[in-house]
Structures are given as C-alpha cells and as structure tokens.
C-alpha positions as CSV (number, residue, x, y, z in Angstrom):
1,X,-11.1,-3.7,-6.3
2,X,-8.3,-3.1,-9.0
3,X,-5.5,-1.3,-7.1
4,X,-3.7,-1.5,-3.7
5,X,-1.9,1.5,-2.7
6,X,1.4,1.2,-1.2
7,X,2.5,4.0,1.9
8,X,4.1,6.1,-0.2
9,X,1.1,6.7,-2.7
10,X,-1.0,7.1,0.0
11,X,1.0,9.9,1.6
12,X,1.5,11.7,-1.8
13,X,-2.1,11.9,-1.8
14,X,-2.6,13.0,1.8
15,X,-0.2,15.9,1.6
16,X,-1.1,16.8,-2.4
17,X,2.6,16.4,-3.1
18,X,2.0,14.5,-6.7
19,X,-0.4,16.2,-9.4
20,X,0.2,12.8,-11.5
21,X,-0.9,10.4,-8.3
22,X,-3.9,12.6,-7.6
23,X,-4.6,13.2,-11.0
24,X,-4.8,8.8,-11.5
25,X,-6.3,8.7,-8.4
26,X,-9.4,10.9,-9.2
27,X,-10.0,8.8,-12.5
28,X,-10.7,5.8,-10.7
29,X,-14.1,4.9,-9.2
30,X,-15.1,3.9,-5.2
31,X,-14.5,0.4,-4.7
32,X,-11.6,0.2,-7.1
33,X,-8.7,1.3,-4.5
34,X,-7.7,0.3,-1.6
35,X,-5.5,0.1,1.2
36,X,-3.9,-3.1,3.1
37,X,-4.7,-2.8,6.9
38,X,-1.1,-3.3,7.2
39,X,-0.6,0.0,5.0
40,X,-2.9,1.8,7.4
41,X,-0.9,0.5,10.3
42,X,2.3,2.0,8.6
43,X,0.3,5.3,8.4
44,X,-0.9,5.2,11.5
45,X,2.8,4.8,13.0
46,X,3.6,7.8,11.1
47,X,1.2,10.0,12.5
48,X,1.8,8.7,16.0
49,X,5.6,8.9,15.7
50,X,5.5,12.6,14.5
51,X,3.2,14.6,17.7
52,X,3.9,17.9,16.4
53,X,1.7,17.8,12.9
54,X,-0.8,14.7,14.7
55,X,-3.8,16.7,14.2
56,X,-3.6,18.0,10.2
57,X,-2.4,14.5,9.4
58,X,-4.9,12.6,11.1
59,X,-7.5,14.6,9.5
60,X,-5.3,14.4,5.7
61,X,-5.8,9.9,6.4
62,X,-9.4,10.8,7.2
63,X,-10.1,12.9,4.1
64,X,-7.8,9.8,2.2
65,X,-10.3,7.2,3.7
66,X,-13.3,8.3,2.9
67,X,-12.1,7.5,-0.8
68,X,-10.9,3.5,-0.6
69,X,-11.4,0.8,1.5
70,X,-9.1,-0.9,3.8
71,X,-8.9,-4.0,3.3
72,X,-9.0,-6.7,6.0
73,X,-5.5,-9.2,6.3
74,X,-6.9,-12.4,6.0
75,X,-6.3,-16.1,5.8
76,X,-5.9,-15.5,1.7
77,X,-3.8,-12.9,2.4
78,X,-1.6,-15.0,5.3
79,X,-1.4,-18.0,2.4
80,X,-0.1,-15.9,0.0
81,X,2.3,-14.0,2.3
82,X,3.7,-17.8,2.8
83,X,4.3,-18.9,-0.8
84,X,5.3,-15.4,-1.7
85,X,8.2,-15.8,1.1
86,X,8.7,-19.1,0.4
87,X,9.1,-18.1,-2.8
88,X,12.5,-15.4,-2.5
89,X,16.0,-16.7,-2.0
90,X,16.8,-17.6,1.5
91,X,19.1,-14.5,2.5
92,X,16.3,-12.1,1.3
93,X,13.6,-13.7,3.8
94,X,14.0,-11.3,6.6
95,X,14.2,-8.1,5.1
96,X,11.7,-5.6,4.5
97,X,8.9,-7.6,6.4
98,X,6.1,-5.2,5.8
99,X,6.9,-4.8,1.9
100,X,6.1,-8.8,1.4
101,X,3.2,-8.5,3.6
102,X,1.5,-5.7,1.4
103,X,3.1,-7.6,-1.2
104,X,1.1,-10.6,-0.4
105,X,-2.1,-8.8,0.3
106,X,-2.5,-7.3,-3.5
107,X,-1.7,-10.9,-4.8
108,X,-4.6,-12.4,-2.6
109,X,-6.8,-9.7,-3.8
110,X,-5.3,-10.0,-7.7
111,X,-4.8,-6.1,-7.3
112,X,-1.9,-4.2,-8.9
113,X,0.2,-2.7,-6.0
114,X,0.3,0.9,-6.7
115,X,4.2,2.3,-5.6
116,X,7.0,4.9,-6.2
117,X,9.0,2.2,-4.7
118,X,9.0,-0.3,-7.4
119,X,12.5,-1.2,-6.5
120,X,11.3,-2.6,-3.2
121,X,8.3,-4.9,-4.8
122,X,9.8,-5.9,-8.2
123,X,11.6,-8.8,-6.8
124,X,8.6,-10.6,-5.0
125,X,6.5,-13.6,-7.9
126,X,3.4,-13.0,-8.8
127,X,3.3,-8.9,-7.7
128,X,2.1,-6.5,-10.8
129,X,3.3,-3.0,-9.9
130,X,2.4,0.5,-11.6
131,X,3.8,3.6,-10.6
132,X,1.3,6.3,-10.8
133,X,4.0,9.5,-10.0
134,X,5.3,9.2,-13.5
C-alpha cells in the first residue's frame, strides 16, 4: 500500500468530478490505495445523511471499492494517533478529531495521505501529503 485517500478524494472519484484525481488514480495498481475505515465511516455518514440520492451513491462507494482496500484501525494505527496528538500544541488537540485519526492511520501504514485539503493535514508530524486535483 502507497497511498491513503482522504474523503474528499474519494468523493471526487465517486461522482467523476476531477479528471486529474481519476486520471492519478487509474495509474496506480490494486493494492496500492486505500481507504482508512474511518474514511469509509465518513462516507458512509454521507450517504446516510443525504436519503434522497442513497441509492446512486451507495452504488458510486461500491464501484469506488472494488478498486482499494479499506484498511482496518488497529493498535498501530491507535499508537500513532497518540504520539501524533501528543505531538500538536495543546489548544489544537480537540479539533478536527477525524483529520488526526486518518492522519494517524497513513503514518502507521507509512502511506502518503492523498487530500485537496492539505490545509487540514499539513500541521500534524510525520504526515506526507500529495494533492492529486492539481
């Protein structure tokens, strides 16, 4: 595994909204993307939060799916989410709680965090971030 997609890549890709994502995206092999199960909890929300469009975009995360693997949140993945938080100043700790979880799953897996967010992941040690809309 080389690259962990963040939500926002990974809805790009479901609705075909960014030639350059799609176009990265088909140059890599099987195996080398992925998806934190925490990202496909953040998807998931989305497609129960929105009723009216359930059915196309369950079947657009299906179609995504069947291209990367999800990868489990484990104990390396809980470690690193403590030294990573442990590791921002103290009045930054409780913000953005799923960013430093998906944060800390691509450094327990030494995969770069794929984003349009960069912004959002630029601040946390040890994250290596490429933006794949440019």
């Amino acid at each position: 595994m080389k690259y962990l997609l963040d939500t926002n890549i990974c809805i790009y890709l479901m609705k075909n909204e960014v030639p350059a994502a799609k176009k990265r995206f088909e140059q890599c092999f099987y195996g080398d993307v992925a998806i934190s199960a925490i990202t496909l909890a953040e998807l998931m929300y989305g497609i129960e939060s929105r009723p009216e469009s359930r059915e196309q975009n369950e079947k657009a995360l299906e179609r995504l799916l069947t291209d990367l693997v999800v990868a489990p949140f484990d104990s390396d993945a809980a470690a690193a989410y403590g030294r990573l938080r442990a590791g921002i100043p103290r009045d930054q700790r409780r913000k953005d709680a799923l960013d430093k979880l998906t944060a800390s799953h691509a450094v327990a897996l030494d995969t770069v965090l794929v984003t349009n967010n960069e912004s959002d992941f630029n601040r946390y040690p040890g994250v290596t971030i490429e933006n794949w809309t440019l």
